[in-house]
N, C-alpha and C positions, 0 to 999 in steps of 0.2 A: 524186255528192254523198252524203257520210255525215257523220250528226252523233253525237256521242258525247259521253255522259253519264256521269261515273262515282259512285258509291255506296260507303256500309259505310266509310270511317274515321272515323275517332275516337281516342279516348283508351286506351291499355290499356298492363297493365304489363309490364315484361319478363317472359320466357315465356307471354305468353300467345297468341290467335289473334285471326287475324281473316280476314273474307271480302272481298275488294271486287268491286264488279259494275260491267260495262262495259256500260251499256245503249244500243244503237245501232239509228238510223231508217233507213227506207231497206229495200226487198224484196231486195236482192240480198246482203245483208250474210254471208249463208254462204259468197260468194266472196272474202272479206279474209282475208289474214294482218292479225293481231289482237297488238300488243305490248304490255307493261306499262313503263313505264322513272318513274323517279323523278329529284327533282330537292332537296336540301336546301338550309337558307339557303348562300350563300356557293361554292356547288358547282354542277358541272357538271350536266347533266344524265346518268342513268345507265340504261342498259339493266337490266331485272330479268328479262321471261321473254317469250317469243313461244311463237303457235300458230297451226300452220298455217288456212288456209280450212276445212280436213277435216278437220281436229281431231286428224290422225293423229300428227303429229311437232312436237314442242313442243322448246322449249331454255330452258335456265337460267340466268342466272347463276350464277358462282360463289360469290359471295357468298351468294347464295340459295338454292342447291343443296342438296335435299335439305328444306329448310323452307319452300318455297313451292310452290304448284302450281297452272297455269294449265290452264283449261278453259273450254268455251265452249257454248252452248246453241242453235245454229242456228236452233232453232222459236221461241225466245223473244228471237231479237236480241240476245243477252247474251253477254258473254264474263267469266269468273270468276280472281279471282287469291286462292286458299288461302292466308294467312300464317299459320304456326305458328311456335311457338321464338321469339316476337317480342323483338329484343335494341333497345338504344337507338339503337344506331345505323341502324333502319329507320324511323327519325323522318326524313321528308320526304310533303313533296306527289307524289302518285302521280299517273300522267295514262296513259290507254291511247291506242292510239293504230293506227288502219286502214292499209293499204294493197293495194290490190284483187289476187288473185292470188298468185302466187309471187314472192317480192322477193329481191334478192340479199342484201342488206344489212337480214336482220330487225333484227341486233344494234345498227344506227344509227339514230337518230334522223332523221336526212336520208334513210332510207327509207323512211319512212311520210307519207302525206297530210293526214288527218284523224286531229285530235285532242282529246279532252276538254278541260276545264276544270281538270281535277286535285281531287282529295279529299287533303285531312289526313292522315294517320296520325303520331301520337304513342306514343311506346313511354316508358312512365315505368320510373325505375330504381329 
């Protein structure tokens, strides 16, 4: 059982950054793959970036590539998603999202368990 909290959106304009934090219960939480996926009005839900339990091998989306950076904090329960170059179109509800171990499927949503409630991000143009 993990419960996940997320943090840090808000309002901000294009190009600019933001941090959001995945803050997560539970002692064992060093052993999840940790995803970020997003979800806008009208839209799918969308994969944005995983990191391994180890923090060693992380992935991106393409969309996000290169402007986003996921990381994770083990001793503090947290896992982090770096937004820079923020463009309008990274206007959605973000939500991270656990899955204990190695998973095959980071880049799905039907691969993870436990999930946040999702935070805001807004990108004004």
């Amino acid at each position: 059982q993990v419960q996940l909290v997320e943090s840090g959106g808000g309002l901000v304009q294009a190009g600019g950054s933001l941090r959001l934090s995945c803050a997560a219960s539970g002692r064992t939480f060093s052993r999840y793959t940790v995803g970020w996926f997003r979800q806008a009005p009208g839209k799918e839900r969308e994969f944005v970036a995983v990191i391994s339990w180890s923090g060693i091998s992380t992935y991106q989306a393409d969309s996000v590539k290169g402007r986003f950076t996921i990381s994770r904090d083990n001793a503090k329960n947290t896992v982090y998603l770096q937004m820079n170059a923020l463009k309008h179109e990274d206007t959605a509800v973000y939500y991270c999202a656990a899955a204990y171990g190695v998973i095959d499927t980071s880049n799905k949503a039907s691969g993870y368990d436990y999930w946040g409630q999702g935070t805001q991000v807004t990108v004004s143009s």
